[in-house]
DRENMI-20416 format. One line per field, with one value per residue: residue number from 1; residue in three letters; y, z, x of N, C-alpha, C, O in turn. Coordinates in steps of 0.02 Angstrom, whole numbers. Layout:
resi NUM;...
resn ALA;...
npy Y;...
npz Z;...
npx X;...
capy Y;...
capz Z;...
capx X;...
cpy Y;...
cpz Z;...
cpx X;...
opy Y;...
opz Z;...
opx X;...
***
This chain:
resi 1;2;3;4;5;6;7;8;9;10;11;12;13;14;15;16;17;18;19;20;21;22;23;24;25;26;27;28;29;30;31;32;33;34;35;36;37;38;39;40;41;42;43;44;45;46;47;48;49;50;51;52;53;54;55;56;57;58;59;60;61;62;63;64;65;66;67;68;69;70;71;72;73;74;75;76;77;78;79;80;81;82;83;84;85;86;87;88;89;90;91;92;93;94;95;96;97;98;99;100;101;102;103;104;105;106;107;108;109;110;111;112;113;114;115;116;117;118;119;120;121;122;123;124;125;126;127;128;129;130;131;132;133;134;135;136;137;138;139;140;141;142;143;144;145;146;147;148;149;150;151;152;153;154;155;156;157;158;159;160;161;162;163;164;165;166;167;168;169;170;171;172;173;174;175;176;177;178;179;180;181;182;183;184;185;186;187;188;189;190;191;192;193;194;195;196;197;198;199;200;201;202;203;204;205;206;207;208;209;210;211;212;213;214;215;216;217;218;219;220;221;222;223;224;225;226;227;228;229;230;231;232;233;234;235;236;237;238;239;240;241;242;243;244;245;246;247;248;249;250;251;252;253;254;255;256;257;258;259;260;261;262;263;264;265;266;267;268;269;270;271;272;273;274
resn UNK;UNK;UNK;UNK;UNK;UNK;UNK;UNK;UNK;UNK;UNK;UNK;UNK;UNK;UNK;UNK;UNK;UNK;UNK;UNK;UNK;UNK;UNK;UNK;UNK;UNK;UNK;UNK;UNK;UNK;UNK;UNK;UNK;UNK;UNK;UNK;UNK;UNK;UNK;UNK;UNK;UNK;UNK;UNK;UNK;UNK;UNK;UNK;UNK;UNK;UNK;UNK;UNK;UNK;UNK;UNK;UNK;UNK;UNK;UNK;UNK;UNK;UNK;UNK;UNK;UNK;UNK;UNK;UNK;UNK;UNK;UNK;UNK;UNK;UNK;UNK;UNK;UNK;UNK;UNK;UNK;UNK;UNK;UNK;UNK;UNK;UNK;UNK;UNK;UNK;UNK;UNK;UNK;UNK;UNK;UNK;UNK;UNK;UNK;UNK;UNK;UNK;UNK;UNK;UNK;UNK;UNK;UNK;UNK;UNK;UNK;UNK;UNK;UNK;UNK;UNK;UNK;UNK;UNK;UNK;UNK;UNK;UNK;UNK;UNK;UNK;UNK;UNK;UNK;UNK;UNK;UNK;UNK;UNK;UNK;UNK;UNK;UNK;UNK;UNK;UNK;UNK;UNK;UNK;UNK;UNK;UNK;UNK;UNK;UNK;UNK;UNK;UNK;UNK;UNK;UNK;UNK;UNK;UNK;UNK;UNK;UNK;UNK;UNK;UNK;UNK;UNK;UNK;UNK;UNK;UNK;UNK;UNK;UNK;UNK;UNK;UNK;UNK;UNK;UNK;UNK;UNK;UNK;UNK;UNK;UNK;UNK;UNK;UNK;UNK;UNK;UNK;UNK;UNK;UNK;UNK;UNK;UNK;UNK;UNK;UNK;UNK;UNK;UNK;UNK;UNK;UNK;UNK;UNK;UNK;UNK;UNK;UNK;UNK;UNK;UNK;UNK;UNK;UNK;UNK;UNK;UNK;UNK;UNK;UNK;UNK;UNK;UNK;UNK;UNK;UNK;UNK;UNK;UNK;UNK;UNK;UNK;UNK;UNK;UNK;UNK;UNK;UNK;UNK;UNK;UNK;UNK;UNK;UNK;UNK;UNK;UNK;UNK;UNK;UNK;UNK;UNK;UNK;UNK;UNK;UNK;UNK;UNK;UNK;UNK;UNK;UNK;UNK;UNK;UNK;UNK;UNK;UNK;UNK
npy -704;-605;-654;-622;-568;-553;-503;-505;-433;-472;-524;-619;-712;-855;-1026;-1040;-903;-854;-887;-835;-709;-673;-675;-585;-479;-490;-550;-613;-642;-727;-749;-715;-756;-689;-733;-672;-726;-751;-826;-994;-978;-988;-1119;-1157;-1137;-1188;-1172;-1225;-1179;-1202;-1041;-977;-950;-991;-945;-947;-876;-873;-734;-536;-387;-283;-253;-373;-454;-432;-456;-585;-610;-581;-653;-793;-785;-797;-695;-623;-489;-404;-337;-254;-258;-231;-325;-248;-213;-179;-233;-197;-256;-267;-271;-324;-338;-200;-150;-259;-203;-41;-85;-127;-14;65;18;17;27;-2;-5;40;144;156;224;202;221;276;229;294;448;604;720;706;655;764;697;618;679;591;504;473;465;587;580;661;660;537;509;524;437;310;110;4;61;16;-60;-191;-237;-401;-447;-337;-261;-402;-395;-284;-312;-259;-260;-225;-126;-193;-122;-24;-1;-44;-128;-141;-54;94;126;158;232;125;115;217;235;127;166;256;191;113;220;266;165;170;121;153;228;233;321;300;342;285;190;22;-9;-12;63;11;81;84;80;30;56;-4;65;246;405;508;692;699;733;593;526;618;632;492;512;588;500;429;514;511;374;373;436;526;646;712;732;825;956;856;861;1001;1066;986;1039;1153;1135;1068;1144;1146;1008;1003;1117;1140;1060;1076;1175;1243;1245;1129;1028;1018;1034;901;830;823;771;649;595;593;504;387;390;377;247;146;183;114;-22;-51;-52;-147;-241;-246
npz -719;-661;-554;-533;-457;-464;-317;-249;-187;-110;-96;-21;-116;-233;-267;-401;-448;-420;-506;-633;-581;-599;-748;-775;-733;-803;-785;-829;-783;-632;-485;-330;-249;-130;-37;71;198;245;395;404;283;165;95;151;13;-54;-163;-312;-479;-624;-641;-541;-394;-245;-127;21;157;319;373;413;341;249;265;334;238;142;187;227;107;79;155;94;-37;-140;-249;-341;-373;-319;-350;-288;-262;-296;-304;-410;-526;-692;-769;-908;-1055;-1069;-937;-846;-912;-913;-776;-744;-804;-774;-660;-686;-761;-629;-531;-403;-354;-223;-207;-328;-382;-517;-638;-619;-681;-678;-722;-740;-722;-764;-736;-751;-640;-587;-644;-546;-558;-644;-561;-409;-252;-126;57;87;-49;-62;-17;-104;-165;-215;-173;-274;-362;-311;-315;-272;-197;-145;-63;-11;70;157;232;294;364;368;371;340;426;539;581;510;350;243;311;444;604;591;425;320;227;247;130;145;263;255;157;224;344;244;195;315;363;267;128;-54;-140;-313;-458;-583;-730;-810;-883;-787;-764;-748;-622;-625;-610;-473;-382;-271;-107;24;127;178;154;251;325;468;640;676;574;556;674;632;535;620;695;609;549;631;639;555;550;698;714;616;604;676;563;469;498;506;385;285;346;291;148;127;123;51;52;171;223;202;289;402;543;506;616;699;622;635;779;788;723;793;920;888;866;972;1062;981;1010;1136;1145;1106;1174;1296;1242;1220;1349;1416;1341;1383
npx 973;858;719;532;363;202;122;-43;-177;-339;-507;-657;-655;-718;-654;-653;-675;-555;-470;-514;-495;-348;-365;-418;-347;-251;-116;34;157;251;145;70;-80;-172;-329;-413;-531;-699;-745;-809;-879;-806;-705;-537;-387;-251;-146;-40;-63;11;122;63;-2;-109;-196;-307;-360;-431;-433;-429;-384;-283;-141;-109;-125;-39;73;85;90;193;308;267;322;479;540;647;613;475;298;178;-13;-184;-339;-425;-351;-272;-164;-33;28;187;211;316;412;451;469;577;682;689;752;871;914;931;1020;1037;925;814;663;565;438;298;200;23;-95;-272;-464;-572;-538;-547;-482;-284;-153;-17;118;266;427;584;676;758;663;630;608;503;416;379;241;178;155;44;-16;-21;74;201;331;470;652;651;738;798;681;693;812;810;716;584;408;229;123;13;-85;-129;-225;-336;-491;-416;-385;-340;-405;-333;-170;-75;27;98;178;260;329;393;461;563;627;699;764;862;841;826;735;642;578;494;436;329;207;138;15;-194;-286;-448;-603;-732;-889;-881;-819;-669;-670;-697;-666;-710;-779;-752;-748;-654;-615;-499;-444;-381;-313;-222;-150;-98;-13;70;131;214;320;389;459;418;301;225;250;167;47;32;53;-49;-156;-146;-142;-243;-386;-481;-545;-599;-667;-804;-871;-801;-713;-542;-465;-533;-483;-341;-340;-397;-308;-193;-256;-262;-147;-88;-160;-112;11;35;-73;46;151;86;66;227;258;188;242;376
capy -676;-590;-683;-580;-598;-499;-504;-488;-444;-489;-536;-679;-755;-923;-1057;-1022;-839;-842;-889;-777;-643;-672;-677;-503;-433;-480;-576;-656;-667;-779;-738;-755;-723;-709;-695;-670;-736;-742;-895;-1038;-966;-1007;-1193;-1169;-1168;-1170;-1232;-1207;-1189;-1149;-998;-949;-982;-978;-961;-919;-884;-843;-678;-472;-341;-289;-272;-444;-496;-386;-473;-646;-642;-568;-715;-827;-767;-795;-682;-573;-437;-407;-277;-221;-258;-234;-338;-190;-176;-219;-232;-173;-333;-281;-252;-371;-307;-131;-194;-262;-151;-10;-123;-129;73;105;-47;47;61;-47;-24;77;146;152;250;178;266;284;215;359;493;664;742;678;671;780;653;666;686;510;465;464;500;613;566;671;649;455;520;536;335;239;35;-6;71;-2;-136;-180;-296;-452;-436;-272;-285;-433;-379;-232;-323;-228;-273;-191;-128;-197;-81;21;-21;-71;-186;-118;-12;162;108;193;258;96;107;294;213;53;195;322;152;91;270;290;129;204;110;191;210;283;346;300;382;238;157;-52;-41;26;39;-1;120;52;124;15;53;-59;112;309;468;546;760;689;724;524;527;658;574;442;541;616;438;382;540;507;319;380;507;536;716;767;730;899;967;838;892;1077;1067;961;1076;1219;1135;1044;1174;1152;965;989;1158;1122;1044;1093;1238;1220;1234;1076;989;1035;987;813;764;795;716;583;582;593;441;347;400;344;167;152;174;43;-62;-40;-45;-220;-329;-256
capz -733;-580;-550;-541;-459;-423;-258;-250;-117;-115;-25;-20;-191;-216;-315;-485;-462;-397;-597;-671;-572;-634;-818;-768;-718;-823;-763;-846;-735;-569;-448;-251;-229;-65;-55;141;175;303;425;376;223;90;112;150;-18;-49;-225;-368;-549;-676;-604;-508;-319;-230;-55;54;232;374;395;369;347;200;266;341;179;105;260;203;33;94;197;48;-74;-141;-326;-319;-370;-319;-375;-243;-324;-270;-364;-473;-577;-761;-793;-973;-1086;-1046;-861;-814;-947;-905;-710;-714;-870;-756;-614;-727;-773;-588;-511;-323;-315;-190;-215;-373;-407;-564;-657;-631;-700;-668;-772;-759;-702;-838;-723;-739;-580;-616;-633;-512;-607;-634;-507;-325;-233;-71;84;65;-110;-53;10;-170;-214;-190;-130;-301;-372;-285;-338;-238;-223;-92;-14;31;137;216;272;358;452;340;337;321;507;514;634;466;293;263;363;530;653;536;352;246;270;257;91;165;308;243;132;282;361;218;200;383;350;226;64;-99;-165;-353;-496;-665;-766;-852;-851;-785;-749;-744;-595;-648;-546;-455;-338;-210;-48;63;180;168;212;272;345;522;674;693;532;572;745;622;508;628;695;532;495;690;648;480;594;785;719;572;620;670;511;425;514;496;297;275;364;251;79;101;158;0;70;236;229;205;360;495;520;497;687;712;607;673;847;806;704;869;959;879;856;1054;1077;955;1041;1223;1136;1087;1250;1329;1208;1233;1429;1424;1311;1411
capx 907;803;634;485;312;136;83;-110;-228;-397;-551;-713;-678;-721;-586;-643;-656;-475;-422;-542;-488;-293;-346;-450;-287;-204;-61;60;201;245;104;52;-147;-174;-376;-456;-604;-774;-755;-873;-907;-774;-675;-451;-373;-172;-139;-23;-83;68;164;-1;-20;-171;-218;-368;-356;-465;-420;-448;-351;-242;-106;-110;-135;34;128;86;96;299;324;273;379;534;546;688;552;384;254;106;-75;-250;-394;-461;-306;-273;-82;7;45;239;230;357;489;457;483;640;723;699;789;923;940;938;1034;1048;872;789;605;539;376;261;131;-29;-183;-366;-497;-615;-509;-531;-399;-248;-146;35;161;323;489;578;728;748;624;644;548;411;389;364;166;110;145;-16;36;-18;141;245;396;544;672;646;808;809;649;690;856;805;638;508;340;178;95;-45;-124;-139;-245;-396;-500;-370;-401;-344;-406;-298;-97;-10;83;145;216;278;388;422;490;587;688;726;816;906;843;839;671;660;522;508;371;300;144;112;-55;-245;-340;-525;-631;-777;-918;-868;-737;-688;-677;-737;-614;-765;-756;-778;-671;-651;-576;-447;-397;-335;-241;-144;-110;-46;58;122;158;252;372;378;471;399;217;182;243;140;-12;12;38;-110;-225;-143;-154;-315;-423;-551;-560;-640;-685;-871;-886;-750;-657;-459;-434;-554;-451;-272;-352;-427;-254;-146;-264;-265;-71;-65;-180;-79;66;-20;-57;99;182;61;99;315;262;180;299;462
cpy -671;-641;-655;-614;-530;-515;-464;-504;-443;-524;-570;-691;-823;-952;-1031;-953;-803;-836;-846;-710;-622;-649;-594;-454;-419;-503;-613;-702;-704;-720;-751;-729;-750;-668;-732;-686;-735;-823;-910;-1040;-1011;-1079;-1156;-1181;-1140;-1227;-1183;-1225;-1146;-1101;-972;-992;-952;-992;-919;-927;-842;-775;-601;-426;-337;-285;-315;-479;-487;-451;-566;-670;-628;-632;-792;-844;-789;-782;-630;-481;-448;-333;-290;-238;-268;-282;-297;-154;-209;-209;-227;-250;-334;-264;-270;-330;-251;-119;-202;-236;-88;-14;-116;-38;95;47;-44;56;-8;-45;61;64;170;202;200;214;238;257;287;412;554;697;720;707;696;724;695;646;617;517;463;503;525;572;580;665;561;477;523;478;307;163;-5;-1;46;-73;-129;-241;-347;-461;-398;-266;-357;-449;-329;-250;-294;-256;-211;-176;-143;-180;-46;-25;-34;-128;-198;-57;84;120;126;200;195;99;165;270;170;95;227;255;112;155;271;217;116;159;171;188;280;289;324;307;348;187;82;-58;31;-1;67;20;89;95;101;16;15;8;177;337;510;622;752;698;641;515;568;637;524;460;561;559;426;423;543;457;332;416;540;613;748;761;803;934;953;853;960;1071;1042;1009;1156;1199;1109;1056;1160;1076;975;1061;1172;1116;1042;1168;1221;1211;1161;1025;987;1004;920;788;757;767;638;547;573;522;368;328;358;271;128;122;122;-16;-89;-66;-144;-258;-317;-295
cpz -668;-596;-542;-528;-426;-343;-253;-198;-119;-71;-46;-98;-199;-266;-376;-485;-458;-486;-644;-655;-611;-718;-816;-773;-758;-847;-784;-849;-670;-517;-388;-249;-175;-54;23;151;258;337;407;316;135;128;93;82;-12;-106;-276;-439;-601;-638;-554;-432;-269;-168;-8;115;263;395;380;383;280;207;292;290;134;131;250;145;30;109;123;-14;-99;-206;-299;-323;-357;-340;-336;-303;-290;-338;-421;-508;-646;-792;-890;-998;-1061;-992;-836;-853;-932;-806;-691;-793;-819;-674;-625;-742;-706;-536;-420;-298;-270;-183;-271;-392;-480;-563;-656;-622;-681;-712;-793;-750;-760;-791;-687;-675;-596;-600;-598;-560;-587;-586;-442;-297;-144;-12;84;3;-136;-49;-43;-198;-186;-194;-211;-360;-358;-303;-303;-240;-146;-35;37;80;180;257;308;400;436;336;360;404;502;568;562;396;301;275;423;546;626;456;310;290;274;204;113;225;292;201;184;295;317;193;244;393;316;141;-3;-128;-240;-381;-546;-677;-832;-835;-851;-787;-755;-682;-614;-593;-539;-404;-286;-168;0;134;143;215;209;321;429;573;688;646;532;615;711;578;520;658;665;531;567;677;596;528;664;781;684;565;645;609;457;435;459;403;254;288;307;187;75;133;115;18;134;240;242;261;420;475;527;574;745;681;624;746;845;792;748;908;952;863;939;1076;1043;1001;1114;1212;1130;1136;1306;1291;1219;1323;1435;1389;1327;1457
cpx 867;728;600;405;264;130;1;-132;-319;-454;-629;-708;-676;-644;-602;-621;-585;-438;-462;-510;-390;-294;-372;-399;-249;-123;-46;105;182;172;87;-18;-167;-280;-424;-508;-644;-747;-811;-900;-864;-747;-571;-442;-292;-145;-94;-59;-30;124;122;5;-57;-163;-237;-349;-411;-434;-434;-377;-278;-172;-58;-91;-71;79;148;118;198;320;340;306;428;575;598;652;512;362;199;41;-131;-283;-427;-391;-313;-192;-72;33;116;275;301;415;508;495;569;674;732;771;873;972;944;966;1041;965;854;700;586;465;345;219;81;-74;-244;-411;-534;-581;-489;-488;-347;-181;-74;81;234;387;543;653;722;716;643;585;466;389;342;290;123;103;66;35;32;43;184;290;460;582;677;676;833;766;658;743;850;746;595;448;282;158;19;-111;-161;-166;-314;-422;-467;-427;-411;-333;-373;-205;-28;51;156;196;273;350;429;478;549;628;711;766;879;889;835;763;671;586;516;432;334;251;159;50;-115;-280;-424;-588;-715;-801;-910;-827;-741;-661;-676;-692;-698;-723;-790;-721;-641;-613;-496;-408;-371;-276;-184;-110;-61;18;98;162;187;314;368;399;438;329;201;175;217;63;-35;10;-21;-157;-218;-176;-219;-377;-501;-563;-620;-688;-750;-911;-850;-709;-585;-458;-453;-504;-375;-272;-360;-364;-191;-175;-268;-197;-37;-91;-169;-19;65;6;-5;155;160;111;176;298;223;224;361;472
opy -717;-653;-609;-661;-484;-574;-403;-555;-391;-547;-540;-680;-854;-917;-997;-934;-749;-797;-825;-666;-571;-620;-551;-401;-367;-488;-663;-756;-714;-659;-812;-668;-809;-609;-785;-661;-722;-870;-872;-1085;-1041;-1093;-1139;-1228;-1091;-1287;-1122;-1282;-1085;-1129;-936;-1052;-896;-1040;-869;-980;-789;-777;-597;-434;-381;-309;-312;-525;-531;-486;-598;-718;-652;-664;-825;-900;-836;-819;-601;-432;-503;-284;-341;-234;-315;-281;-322;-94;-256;-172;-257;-293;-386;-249;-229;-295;-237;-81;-173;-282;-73;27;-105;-18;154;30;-92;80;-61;-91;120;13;216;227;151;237;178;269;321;447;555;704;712;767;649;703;753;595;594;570;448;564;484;543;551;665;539;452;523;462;286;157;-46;-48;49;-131;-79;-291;-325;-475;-405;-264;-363;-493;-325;-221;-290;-283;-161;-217;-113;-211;-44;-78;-34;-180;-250;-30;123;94;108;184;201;90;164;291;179;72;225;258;76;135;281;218;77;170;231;132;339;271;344;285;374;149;62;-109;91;-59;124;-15;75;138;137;-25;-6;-13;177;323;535;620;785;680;643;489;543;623;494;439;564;556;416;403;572;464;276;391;589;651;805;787;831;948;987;857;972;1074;1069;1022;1196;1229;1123;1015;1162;1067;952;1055;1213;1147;1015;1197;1173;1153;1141;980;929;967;881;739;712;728;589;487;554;484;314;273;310;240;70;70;95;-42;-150;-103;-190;-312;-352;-304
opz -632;-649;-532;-560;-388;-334;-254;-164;-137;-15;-91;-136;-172;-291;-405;-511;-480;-512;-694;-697;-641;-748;-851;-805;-766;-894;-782;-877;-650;-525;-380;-247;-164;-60;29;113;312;300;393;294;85;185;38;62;19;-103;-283;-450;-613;-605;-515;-423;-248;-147;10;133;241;450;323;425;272;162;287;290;94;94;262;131;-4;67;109;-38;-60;-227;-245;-288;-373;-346;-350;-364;-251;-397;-472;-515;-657;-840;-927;-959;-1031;-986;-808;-825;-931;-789;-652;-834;-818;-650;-585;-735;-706;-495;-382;-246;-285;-151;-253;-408;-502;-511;-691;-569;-671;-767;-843;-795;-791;-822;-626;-668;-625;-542;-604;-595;-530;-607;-421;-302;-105;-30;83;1;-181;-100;-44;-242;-129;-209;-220;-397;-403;-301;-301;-271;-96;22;90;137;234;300;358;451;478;281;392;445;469;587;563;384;355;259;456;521;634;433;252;346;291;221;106;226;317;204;185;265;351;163;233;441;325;97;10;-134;-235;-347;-570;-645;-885;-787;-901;-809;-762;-676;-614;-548;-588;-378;-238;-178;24;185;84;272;161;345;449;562;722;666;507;606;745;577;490;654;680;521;568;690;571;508;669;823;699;517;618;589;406;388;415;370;201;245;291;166;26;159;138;-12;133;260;286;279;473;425;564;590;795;718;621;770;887;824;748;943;989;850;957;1104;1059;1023;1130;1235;1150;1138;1349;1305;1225;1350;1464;1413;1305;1477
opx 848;700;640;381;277;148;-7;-124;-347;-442;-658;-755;-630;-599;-559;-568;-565;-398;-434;-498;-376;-248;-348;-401;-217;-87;-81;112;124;166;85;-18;-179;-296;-453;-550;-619;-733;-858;-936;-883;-766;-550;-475;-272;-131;-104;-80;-28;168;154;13;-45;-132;-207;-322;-433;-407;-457;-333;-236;-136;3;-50;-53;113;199;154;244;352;390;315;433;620;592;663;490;399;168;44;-131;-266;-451;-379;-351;-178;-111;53;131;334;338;457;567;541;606;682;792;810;919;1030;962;923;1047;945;880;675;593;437;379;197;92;-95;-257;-385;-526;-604;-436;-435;-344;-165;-46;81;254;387;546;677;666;723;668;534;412;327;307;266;62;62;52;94;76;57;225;268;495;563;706;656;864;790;629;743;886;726;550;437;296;179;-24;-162;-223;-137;-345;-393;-476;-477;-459;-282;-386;-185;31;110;217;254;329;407;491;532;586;678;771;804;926;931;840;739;687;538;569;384;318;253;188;24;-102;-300;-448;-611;-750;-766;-927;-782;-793;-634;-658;-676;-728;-666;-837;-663;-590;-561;-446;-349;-328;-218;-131;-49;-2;76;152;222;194;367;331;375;420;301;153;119;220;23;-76;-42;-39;-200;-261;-226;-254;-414;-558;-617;-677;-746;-764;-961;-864;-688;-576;-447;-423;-484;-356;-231;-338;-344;-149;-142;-273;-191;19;-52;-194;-3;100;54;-11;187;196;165;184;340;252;242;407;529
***
């Protein structure tokens, strides 16, 4: 029998709120809540309760917080989870049943819906998913199996997510990086969860060139080849996005430059730790 656990990411909740926020969720399987906090503010905790395991650290960034809760681990499954979800009474069965119908896969993603959302987002067709078809998973989707990332050296970059340097882009990567290793990543067209939509972000894709310089980052740090092509398609299909406030050729410029000054850092980076 596989073992099976959430991984939750989260941020300034005190001890109680830590078990409120579990029953919020939902959760009824093994669990890691890994929940970041303000220096000085909250008090170190690192406690089991039941299958539940708790622990606050001094730190930001989510996918810090991914990277940890990996480390901590040791369920032959996990499932990705932000705080504003509400999991299906038979998450877990649905979880590893699909595990089962697709025994080659190495990390399978989920339906998870919107609370408010009147249009619904087209679902992608259920088995293996191609690389680019990986760009439409949100991190909340996401289930894989333990093994497989931590035989190929996967974790999260945590240049990328929010509370880093570029807020958004890590689940896209974290996949780019987990095909170009050659895992198997599949689909199944069945719901675990609801995320419970709220007015609050913990970051804004704002129609700014500052914003753009990071996209093309991201879609550089996803693909050193197919970053141009991920540029140029973007600026084609999501012209009614920016359109308002840039013209396509502003945005084509900011996301190589900002795929060049990734690229730059990059190379520092490689040039000091050889």
């Amino acid at each position: 029998m596989k073992t099976f656990g959430v991984l939750v990411s989260t941020m300034n909740k005190r001890k109680n709120e830590l078990r409120e926020l579990v029953e919020n969720m939902n959760i009824k399987s093994n669990a890691i809540i890994v929940n970041q906090i303000p220096e000085k503010k909250i008090l170190f905790t690192n406690e089991v309760c039941g299958n539940k395991r708790f622990i606050s650290v001094k730190d930001r960034g989510l996918s810090k917080s991914r990277n940890l809760a990996l480390q901590l681990c040791s369920f032959d499954i996990c499932a990705l989870a932000d705080d504003d979800m509400y999991y299906t009474n038979n998450y877990e069965k649905i979880i590893l049943d699909a595990y089962s119908t697709y025994p080659d896969a190495d990390i399978i993603a989920f339906v998870v819906d919107h609370e408010n959302h009147k249009k619904k987002k087209k679902k992608l067709k259920e088995g293996s998913l191609s690389l680019l078809k990986t760009m439409k998973i949100q991190s909340v989707q996401i289930t894989f199996k333990k093994s497989s990332i931590a035989n190929k050296n996967i974790v999260f970059d945590n240049d990328f997510g929010a509370g880093s340097i570029y807020p958004w882009g890590e689940e896209n990567i974290f996949l780019f990086d987990c095909k170009k290793r050659g895992l198997n990543i599949y689909y199944v067209s069945t719901k675990i969860a609801t995320l419970i939509d709220t007015n609050v972000s913990s970051w804004s894709r704002n129609n700014t060139i500052e914003h753009y310089n990071k996209q093309g980052a991201i879609y550089y740090r996803m693909s050193k080849f197919l970053y141009p092509l991920l540029i140029i398609q973007f600026v084609l299909r999501k012209k009614s996005i920016y359109s308002k406030d840039l013209k396509w050729y502003d945005v084509l410029i900011a996301m190589f430059c900002g795929a060049k000054k990734y690229k730059k850092s990059e190379m520092i980076n490689y040039e000091w730790f050889s």
